[in-house]
C-alpha positions in Angstrom: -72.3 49.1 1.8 -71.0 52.4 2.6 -70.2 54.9 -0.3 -66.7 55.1 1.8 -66.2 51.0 1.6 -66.8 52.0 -2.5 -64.5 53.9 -3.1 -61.9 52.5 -1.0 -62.7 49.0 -2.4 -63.3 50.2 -6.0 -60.3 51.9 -6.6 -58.5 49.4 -4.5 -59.5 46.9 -7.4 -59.3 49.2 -9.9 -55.4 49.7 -9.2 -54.6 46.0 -8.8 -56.1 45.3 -11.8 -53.8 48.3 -13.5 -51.0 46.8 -11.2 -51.5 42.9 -12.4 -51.3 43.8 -15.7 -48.1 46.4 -15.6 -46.5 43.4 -13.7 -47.8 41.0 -15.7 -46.5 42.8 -18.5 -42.9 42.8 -17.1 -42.7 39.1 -16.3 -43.5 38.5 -19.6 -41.3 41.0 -21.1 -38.4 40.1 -18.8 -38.8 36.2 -19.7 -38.9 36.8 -23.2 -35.6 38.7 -22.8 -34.2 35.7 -20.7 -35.1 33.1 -23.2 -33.6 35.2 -25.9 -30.3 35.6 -24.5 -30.1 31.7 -24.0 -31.2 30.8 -27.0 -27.5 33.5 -28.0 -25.9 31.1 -26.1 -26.6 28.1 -27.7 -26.0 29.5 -30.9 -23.0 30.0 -30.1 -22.4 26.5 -28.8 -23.5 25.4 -32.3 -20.9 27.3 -34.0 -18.5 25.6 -31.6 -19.6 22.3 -32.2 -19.7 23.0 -36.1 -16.1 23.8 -36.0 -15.1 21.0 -34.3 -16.7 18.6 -36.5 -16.3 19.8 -40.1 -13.4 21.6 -39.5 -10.8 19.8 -41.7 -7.1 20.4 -40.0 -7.2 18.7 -36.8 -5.2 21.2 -35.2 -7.8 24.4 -35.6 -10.4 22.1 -34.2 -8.8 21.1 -31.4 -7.6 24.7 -30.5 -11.5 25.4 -31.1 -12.1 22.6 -28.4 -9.5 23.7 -26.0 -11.3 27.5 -26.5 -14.7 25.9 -25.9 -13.4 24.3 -22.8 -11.2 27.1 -21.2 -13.0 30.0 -21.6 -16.9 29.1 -22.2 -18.7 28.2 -18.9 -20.8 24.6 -19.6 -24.6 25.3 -19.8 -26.4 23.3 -17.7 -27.2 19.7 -19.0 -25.9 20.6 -22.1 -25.9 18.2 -25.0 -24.8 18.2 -28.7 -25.3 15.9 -31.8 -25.3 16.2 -35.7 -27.8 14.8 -37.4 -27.3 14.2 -41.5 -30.4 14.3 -43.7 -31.9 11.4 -42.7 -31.8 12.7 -39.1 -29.9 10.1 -38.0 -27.2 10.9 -35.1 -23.5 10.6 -36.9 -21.8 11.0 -33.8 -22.2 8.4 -31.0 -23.2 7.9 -28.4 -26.7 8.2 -28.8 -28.3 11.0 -26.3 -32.1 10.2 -25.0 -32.8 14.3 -25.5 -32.7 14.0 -29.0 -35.1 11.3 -29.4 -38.2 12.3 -31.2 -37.6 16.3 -31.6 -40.2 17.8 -33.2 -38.2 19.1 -36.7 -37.5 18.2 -39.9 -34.6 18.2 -41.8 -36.5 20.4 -45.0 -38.0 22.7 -42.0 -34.5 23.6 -40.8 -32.6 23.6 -44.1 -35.6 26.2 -45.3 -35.5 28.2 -41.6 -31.7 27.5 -41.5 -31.8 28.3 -37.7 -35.0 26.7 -35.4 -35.5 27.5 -32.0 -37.8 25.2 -29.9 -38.4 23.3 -26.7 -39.0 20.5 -25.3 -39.6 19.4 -21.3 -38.3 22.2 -20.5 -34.9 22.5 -22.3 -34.6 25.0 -24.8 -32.9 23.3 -28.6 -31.4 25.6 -31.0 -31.0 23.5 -34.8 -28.9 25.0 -37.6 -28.7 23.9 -41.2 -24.9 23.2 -42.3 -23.6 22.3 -45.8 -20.3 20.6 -45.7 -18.5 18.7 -49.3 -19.1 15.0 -47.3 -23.3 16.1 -47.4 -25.8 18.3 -45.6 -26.3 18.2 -42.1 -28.5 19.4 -38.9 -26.4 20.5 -35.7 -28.4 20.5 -32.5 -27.1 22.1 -29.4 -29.6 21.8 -26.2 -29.3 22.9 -22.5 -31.5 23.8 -19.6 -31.6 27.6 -18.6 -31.6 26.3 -15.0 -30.3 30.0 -14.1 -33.1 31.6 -15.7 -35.4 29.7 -14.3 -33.6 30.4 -11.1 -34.2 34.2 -11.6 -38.0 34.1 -13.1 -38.7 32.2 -9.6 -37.1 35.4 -7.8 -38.6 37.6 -9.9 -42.4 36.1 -9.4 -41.9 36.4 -5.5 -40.5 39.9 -5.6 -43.9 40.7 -7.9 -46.4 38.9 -5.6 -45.1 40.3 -2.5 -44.8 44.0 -4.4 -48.3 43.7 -5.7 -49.7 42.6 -1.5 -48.0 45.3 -0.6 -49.3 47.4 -3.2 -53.0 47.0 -2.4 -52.7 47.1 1.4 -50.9 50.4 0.8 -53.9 51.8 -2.2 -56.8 50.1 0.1 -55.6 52.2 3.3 -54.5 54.7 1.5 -57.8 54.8 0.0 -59.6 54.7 3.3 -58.0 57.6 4.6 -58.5 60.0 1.4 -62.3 58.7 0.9 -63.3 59.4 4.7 -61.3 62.9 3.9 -63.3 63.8 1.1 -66.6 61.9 2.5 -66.3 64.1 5.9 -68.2 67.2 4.3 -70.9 64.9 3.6 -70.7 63.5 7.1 -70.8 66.8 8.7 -74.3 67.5 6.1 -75.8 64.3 7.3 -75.5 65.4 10.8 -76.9 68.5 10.5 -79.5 67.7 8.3 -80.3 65.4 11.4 -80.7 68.1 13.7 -82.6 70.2 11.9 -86.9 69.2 13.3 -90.0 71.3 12.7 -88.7 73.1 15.6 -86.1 74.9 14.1 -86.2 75.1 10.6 -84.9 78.4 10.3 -81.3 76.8 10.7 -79.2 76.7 7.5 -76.0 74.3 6.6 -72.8 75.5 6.3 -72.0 75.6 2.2 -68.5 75.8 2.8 -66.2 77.4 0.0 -69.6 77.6 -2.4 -67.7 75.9 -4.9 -67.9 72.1 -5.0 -70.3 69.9 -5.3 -70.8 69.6 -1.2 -71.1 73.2 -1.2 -74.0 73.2 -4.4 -75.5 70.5 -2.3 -75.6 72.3 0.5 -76.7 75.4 -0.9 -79.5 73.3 -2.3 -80.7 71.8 0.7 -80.8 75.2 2.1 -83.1 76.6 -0.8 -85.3 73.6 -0.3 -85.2 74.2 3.4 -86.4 77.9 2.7 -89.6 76.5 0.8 -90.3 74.3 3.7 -90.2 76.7 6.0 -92.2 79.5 3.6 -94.7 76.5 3.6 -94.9 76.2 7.1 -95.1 78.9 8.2 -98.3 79.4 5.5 -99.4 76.6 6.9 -99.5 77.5 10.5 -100.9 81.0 9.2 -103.5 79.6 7.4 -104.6 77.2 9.9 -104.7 80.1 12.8 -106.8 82.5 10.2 -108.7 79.6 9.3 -110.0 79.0 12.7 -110.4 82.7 13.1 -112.6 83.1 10.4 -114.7 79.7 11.0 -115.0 80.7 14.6 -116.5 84.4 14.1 -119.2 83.6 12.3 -119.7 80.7 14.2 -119.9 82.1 17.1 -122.3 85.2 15.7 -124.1 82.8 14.7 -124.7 80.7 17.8 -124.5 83.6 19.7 -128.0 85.0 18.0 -129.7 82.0 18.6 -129.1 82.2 21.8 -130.1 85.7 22.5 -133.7 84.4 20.2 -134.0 82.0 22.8 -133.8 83.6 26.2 -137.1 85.0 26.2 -140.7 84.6 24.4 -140.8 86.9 20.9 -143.3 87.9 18.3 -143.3 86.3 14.8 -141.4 89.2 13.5 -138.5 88.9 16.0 -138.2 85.9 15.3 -138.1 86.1 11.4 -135.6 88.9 12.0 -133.0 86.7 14.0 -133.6 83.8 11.6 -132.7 85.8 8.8 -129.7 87.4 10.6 -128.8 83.8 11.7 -129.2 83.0 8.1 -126.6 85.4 6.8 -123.8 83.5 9.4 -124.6 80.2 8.0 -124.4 81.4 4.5 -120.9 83.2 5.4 -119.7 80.1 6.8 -120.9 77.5 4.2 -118.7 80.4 1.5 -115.6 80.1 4.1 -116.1 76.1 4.5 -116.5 75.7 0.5 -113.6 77.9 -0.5 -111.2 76.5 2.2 -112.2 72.8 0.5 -111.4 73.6 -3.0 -108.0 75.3 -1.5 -107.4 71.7 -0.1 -108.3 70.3 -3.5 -105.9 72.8 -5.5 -103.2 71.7 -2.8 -103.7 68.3 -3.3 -103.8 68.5 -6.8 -106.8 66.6 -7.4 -108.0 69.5 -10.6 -105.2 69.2 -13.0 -107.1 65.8 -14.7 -110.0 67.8 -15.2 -108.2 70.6 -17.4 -110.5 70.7 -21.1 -110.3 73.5 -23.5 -112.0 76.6 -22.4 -113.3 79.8 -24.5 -112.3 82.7 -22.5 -114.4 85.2 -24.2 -117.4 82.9 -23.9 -116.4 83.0 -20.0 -115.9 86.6 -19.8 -119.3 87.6 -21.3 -120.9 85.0 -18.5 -119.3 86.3 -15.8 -120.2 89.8 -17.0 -124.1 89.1 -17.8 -124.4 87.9 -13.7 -123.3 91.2 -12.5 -125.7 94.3 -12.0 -126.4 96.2 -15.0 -123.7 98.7 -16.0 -121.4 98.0 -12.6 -119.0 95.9 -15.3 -117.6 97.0 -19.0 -116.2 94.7 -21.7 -113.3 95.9 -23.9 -112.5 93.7 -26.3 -109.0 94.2 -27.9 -106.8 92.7 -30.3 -107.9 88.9 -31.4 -106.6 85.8 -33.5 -108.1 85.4 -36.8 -108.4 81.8 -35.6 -110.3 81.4 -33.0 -109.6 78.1 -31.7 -106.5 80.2 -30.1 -109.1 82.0 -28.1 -108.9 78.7 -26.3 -106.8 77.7 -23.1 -106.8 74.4 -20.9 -108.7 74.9 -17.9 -111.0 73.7 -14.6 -114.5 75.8 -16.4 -116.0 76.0 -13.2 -112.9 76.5 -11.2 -111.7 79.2 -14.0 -115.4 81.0 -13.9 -114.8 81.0 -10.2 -111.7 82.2 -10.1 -112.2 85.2 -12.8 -115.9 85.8 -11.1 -114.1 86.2 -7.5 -111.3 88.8 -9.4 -114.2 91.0 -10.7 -116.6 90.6 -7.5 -113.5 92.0 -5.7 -113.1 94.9 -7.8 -116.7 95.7 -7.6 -116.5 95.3 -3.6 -113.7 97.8 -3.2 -114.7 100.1 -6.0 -117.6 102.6 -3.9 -119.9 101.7 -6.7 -117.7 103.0 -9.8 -118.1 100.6 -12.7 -115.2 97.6 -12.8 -113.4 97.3 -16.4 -112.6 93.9 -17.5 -110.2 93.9 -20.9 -109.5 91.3 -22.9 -106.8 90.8 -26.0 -104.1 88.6 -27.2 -100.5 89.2 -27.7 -97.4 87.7 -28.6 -99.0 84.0 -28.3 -101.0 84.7 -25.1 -104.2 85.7 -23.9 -104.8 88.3 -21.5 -107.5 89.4 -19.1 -107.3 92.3 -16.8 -109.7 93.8 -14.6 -109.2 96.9 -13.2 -111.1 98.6 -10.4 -110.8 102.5 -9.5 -111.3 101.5 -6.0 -109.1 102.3 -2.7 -105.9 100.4 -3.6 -103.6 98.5 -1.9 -100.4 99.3 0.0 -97.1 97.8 -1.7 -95.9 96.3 1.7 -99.8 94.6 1.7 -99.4 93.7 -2.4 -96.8 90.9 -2.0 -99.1 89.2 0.9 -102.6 89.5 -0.3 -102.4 86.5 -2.1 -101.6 84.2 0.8 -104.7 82.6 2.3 -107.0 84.7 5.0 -104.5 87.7 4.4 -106.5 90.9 4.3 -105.3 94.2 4.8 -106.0 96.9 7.6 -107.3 98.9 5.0 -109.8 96.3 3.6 -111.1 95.2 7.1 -111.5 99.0 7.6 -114.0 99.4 4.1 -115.9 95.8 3.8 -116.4 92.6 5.5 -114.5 89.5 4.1 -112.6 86.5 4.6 -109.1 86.8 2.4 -110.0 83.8 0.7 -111.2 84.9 -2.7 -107.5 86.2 -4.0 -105.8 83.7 -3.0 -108.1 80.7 -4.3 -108.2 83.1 -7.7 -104.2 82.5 -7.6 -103.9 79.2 -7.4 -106.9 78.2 -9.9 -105.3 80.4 -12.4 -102.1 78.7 -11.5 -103.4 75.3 -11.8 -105.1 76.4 -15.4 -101.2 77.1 -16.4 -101.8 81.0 -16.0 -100.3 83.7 -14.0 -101.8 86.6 -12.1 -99.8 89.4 -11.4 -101.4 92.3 -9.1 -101.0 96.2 -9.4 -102.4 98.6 -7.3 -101.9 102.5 -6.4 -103.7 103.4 -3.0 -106.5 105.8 -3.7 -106.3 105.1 -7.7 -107.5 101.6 -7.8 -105.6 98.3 -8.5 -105.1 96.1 -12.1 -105.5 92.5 -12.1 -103.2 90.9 -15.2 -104.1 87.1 -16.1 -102.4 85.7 -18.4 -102.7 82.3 -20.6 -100.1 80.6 -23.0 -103.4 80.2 -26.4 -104.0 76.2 -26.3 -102.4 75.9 -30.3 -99.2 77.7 -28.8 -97.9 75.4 -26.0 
């Protein structure tokens, strides 16, 4: 069903039902009021009749009588009778609508005035006290004029209340496909929108409601996809750049080994040149598959508590004598908050490829690598005195195969090592944040929430 069908139905019954009982309500409230003013009349009627019968000078009573007749219309199938205390009819004839009424002569003396009916006529009883003894006066009639009216009334309400809901259902219709029509217009270009052109944006409208928020949401997520696509395509382009160069080299001196007889030393030569390719490209084919892992996912199960110092002071005793210096700053008393969750191997790679890229773009100065903790967090830089970077290259050298004029220019490479650092460090629940001044050198900042303060 259709959100539009919703509301249109759901506030459709939500009305009716408001409606039934407002009407409801007044039928009840209007009947009630009917009844009561009948039930005036027969009072009345029992006066009347009271006066007739007890009153002692024949004269008033028959002026009474004559009164009664002139000038007070009959109620329909109107009856009287007065009933001593006994309830036994004293004045004949005997009337069938006052067989077996449901009173007693204690009930109305104690009340002194009962109203009740019985199939469908409405009895009014009223306790009287005369020197001959006690009596019960019963006046009856049937409100055949009210009934007449309550009939009218229930039409008028049941063709007011179809009237109603055909008006609040179209009505209803028309206001929901209004207010649905932003939506509409969303869905259609949400549908336009292909890998093809993802750089179109929906309109958010005033930037107020909620279309407009979920427009302006869409358009955020849209701005991701298209950030990820476009690192996608990127990556898969360098990707296949850097596979085929060393490929290629690589076939390419076998070939050349191969075109002509050579001596043993020739040979070894080439092999070991050949060597060096395949060795490049196993690096390039085993760093693009943990990417693909750390895209996937597939690491954070494997995250265990890791001693950072312990890591630092491997990492440092597999580089070359004096190229790398410790400093050790502030530390927790307890050392257990030396410890963060982390991939070891992944984290030793990761922290390894930081200070092997120092070292690379250093020109043989030594690399520092600090370590302290602060304000809950541990914290690892390594800092280089090497050739820098440029800020417009410092926001991209952490995308995949992304390396800089200026680092193609010094050393050989791949631009795989940053950015599989990144997201390792990521993964491990870290950040890395990069700074660099050309020609000073450049400061690599990792920082780790201690595992005893997450």
């Amino acid at each position: 069903m259709k959100i539009r069908l919703k509301i249109a139905l759901n506030t459709t019954l939500l009305f009716g039902f408001l409606l039934a009982v407002i009407l409801g309500a007044v039928y009840n409230v209007t009947q009630a009021i009917i009844e009561v003013k009948f039930y005036e009349r027969l009072e009345q009627r029992v006066q009347i009749s009271s006066k007739i019968y007890f009153e002692k000078d024949e004269l008033e009573a028959t002026i009474y009588a004559d009164f009664a007749a002139r000038y007070l219309k009959k109620l329909p199938d109107e009856s009287d009778q007065i009933f001593n205390d006994q309830m036994k009819p004293v004045i004949p004839p005997h009337h069938p609508e006052f067989e077996n009424l449901p009173i007693t002569f204690e009930q109305v003396k104690q009340e002194k005035t009962v109203h009740f009916t019985n199939k469908k006529r409405l009895y009014v009883a009223q306790y009287k006290r005369d020197n001959t003894g006690e009596y019960v006066v019963v006046v009856c009639a049937v409100d055949s004029n009210g009934e007449s009216y309550l009939a009218t009334l229930q039409w008028i309400i049941f063709l007011s209340y179809l009237v109603s809901m055909a008006t609040v259902m179209l009505t209803s219709w028309f206001f929901a496909e209004k207010v649905l029509r932003p939506i509409n217009d969303v869905i259609s270009d949400v549908g336009n929108i292909t890998t093809s052109n993802l750089e179109e944006r929906l309109d958010e409208g005033n930037g107020k409601d909620e279309i407009a928020q979920l427009a302006h949401s869409f358009n955020g997520m849209l701005d991701r996809i298209e950030d990820g696509f476009q690192q996608q395509k990127s990556f898969v382009s360098n990707a296949s750049h850097e596979l085929r160069t060393p490929l290629t080299a690589l076939i390419g001196e076998l070939e050349v080994m191969m075109m002509r007889e050579r001596n043993t030393e020739e040979y070894q030569e080439g092999i070991a040149t050949a060597l060096i390719r395949a060795k490049s490209l196993r690096e390039i084919i085993n760093h693009l598959l943990t990417l693909a892992k750390t895209n996937e996912g597939m690491l954070t199960e494997k995250l265990t508590p890791i001693r950072l110092d312990e890591l630092i002071f491997e990492i440092h005793a597999q580089q070359p004598a004096g190229e790398v210096v410790l400093d050790f700053g502030d530390l927790p008393e307890d050392f257990d908050e030396m410890e963060v969750m982390g991939n070891e191997g992944l984290l030793r790679l990761a922290i390894g490829n930081l200070v092997e890229n120092a070292l690379k773009y250093s020109e043989k100065r030594p690399v520092k690598v600090e370590y302290y903790h602060a304000n809950g967090t541990a914290n690892i830089k390594v800092i280089d005195q090497g050739i820098g970077i440029e800020p417009e290259d410092l926001k991209k050298v952490l995308q995949p195969f992304y390396r800089s004029q200026r680092a193609k220019d010094f050393a050989p490479g791949n631009g795989i090592g940053l950015a599989l650092a990144a997201k390792i460090i990521r993964i491990c629940g870290g950040k890395l944040e990069l700074e660099s001044k050309v020609g000073v050198g450049t400061t690599a900042h990792l920082t780790f929430k201690s595992k005893q303060k997450k």
